[in-house]
VEXDOLUM-622942 format. One line per field, with one value per residue (C-alpha): residue number from 1; residue in one letter; x, y, z. Coordinates in Angstrom, 3 decimals, decimal comma. Each point is the difference from the previous one (the first is absolute). Layout:
! residues N
k = (NUM / ...)
r = (a / ...)
c1 = (X / ...)
c2 = (Y / ...)
c3 = (Z / ...)
//
This chain:
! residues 168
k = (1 / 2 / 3 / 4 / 5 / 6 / 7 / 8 / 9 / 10 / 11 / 12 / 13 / 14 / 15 / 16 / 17 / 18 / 19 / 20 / 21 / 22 / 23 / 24 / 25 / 26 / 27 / 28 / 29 / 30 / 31 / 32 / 33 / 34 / 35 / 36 / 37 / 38 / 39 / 40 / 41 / 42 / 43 / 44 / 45 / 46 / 47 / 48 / 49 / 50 / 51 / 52 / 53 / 54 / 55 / 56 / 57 / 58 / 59 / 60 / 61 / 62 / 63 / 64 / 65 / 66 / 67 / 68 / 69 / 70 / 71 / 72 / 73 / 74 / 75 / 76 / 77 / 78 / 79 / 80 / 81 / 82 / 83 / 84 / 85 / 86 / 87 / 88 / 89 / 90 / 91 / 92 / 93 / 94 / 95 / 96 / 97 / 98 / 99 / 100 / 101 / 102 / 103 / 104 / 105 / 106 / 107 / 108 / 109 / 110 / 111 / 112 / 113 / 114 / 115 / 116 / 117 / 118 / 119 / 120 / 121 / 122 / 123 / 124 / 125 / 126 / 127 / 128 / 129 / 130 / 131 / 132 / 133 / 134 / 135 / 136 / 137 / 138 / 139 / 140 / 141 / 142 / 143 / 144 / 145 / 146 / 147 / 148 / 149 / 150 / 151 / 152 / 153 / 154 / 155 / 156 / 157 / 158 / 159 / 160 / 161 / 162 / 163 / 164 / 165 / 166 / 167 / 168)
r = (x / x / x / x / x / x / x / x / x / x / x / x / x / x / x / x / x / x / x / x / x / x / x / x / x / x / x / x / x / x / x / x / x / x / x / x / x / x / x / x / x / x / x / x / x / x / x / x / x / x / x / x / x / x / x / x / x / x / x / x / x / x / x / x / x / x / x / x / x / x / x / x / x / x / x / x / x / x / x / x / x / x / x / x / x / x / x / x / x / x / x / x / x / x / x / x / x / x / x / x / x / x / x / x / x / x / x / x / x / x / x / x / x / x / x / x / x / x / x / x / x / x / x / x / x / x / x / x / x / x / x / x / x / x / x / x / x / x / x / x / x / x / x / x / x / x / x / x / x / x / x / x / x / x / x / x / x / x / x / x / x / x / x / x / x / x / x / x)
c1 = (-66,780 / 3,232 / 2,933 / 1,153 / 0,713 / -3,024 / 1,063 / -0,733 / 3,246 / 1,574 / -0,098 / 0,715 / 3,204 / 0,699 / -0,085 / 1,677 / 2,972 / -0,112 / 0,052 / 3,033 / 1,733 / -1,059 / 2,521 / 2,575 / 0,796 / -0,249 / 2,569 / 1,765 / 0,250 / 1,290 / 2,707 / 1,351 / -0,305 / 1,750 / 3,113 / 0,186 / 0,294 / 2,548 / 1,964 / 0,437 / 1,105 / 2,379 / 1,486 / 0,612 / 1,857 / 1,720 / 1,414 / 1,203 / 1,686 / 1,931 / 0,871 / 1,174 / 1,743 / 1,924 / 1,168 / 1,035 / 2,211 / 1,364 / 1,118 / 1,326 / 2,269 / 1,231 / 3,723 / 0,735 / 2,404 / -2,068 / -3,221 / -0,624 / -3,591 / -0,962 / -2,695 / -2,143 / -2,561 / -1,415 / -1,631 / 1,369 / 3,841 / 2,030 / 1,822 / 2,821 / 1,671 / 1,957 / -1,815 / 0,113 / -3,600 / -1,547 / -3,246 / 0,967 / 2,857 / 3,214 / 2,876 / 0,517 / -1,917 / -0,580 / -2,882 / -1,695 / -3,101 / -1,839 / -3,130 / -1,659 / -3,194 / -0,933 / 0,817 / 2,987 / 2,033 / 2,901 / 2,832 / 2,468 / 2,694 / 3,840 / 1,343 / -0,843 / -2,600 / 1,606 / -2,712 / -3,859 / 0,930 / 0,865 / 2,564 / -1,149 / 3,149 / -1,619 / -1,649 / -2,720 / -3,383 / -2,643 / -2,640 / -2,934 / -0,132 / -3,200 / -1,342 / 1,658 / -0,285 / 3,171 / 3,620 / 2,575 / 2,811 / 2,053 / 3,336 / 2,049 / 2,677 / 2,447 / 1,095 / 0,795 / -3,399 / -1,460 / -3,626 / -2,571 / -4,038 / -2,150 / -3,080 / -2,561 / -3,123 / -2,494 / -2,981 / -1,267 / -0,849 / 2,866 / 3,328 / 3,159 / 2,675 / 2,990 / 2,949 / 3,275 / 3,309 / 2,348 / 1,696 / 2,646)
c2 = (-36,435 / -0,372 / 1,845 / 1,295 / 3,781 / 0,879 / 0,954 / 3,888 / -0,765 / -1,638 / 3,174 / 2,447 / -1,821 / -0,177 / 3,354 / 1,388 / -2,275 / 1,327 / 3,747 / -1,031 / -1,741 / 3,264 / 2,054 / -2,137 / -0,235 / 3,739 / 0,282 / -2,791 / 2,177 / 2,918 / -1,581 / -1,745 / 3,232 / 2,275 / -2,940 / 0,699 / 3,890 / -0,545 / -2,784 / 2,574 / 2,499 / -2,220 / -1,014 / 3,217 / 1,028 / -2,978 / 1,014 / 3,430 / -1,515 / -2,698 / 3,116 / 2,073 / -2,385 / -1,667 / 4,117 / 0,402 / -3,144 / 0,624 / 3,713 / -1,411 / -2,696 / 2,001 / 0,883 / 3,408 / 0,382 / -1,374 / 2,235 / 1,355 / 2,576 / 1,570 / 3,238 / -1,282 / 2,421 / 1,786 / -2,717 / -3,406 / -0,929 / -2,555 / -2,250 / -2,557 / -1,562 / -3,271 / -1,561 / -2,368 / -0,842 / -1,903 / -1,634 / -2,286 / -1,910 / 1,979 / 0,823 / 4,010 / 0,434 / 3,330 / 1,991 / 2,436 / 1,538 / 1,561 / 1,319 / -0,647 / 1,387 / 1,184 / -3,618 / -0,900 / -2,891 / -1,837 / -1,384 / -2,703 / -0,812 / -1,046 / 3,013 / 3,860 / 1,429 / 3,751 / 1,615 / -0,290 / -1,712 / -3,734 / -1,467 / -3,840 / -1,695 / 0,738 / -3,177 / 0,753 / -0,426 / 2,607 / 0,814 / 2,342 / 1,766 / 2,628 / 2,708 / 3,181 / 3,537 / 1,338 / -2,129 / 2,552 / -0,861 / 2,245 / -0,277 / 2,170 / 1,911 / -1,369 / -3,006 / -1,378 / -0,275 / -1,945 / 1,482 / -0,597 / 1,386 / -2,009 / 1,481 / -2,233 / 1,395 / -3,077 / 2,268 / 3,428 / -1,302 / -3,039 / 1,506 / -1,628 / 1,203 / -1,445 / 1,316 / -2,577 / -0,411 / -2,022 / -2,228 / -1,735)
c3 = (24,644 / -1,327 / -0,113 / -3,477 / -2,070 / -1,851 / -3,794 / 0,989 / 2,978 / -2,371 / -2,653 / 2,756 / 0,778 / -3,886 / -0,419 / 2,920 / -0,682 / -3,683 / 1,100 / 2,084 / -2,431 / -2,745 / 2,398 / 1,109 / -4,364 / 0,075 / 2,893 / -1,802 / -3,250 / 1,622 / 1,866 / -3,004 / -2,427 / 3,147 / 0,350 / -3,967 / 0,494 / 2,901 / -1,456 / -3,336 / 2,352 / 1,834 / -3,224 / -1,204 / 3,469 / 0,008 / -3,606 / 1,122 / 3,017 / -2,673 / -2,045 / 2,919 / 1,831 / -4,308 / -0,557 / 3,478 / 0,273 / -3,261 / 0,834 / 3,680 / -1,137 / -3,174 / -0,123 / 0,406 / -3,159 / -2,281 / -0,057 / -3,080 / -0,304 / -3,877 / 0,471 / -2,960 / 0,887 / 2,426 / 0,887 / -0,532 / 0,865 / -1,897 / 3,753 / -0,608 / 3,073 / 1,025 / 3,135 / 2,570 / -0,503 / -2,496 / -0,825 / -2,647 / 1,465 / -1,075 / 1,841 / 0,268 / -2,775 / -2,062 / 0,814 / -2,391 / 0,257 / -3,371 / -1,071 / -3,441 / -0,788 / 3,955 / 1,145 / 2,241 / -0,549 / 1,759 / -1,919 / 1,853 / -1,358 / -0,128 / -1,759 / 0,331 / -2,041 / -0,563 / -2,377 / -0,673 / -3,609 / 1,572 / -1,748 / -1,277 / 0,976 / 3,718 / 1,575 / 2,438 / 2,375 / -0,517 / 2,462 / -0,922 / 3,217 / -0,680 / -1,852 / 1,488 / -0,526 / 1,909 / 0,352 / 1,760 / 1,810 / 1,775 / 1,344 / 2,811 / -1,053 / 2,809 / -1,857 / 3,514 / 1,462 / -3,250 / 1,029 / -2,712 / 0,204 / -2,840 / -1,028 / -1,395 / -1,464 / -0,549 / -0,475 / 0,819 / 3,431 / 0,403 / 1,016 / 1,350 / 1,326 / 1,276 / 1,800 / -0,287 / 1,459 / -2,234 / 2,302 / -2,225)
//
């Protein structure tokens, strides 16, 4: 007699290895769609942390004397500042922070911006920071301590708020 697999063996084996293969894709597929939830939610944190940590540079290396904060609204402020921190290469560059249609913006550049109508003679980098439903900023009224508190409405649910220290 010799020894072989008879074709039923032979379908058995077939078929159990095809069932196993049936749910290692189906594992397969849910791993890959969950690292696609997570990496969108890892983004997304990632950009808040860039945002938090860009406004609260800016407002920690800005020069105390040169703050300048316009009540638009209720809601939205109108920020110009000469920092220490920059993201497009300048030296102490000018720092203003505006909102046009609910989104923020940051404007970098050599001279002061003094009022929400820019004046074209101005040469500067703009960054479209996010849609926003609250930009307050709030100083102390001891002009020694230089204390600011932003508050930065993202969303309903998406708040930030940051407490600074001016150090120059």
């Amino acid at each position: 007699m010799k020894k072989a697999f008879t074709l039923i063996e032979l379908v058995v084996a077939i078929l159990i290895l095809s069932i196993l293969m049936l749910f290692l894709y189906k594992s397969y597929s849910d791993l890959n769609r969950a690292n696609k939830t997570y990496e969108k939610a890892v983004l997304q944190l990632n950009k808040k942390e860039l945002l938090k940590k860009t406004l609260y540079l800016d407002l920690l290396m800005a020069y105390k004397k040169s703050m300048l904060i316009d009540n638009i609204d209720q809601h939205f402020d109108f920020v110009s500042f000469m920092t220490k921190h920059s993201l497009h290469r300048r030296v102490n560059p000018y720092v203003t922070y505006i909102v046009r249609d609910d989104i923020l913006y940051r404007l970098e550049s050599l001279k002061q911006i003094v009022s929400r109508d820019i004046n074209r003679d101005i040469a500067f980098d703009v960054d479209k920071i996010k849609s926003i439903t609250k930009f307050k900023l709030f100083g102390t009224r001891d002009i020694k301590k230089e204390l600011y508190l932003l508050d930065l409405r993202l969303s309903e649910d998406e708040r930030i708020l940051l407490k600074v220290k001016v150090l120059n």
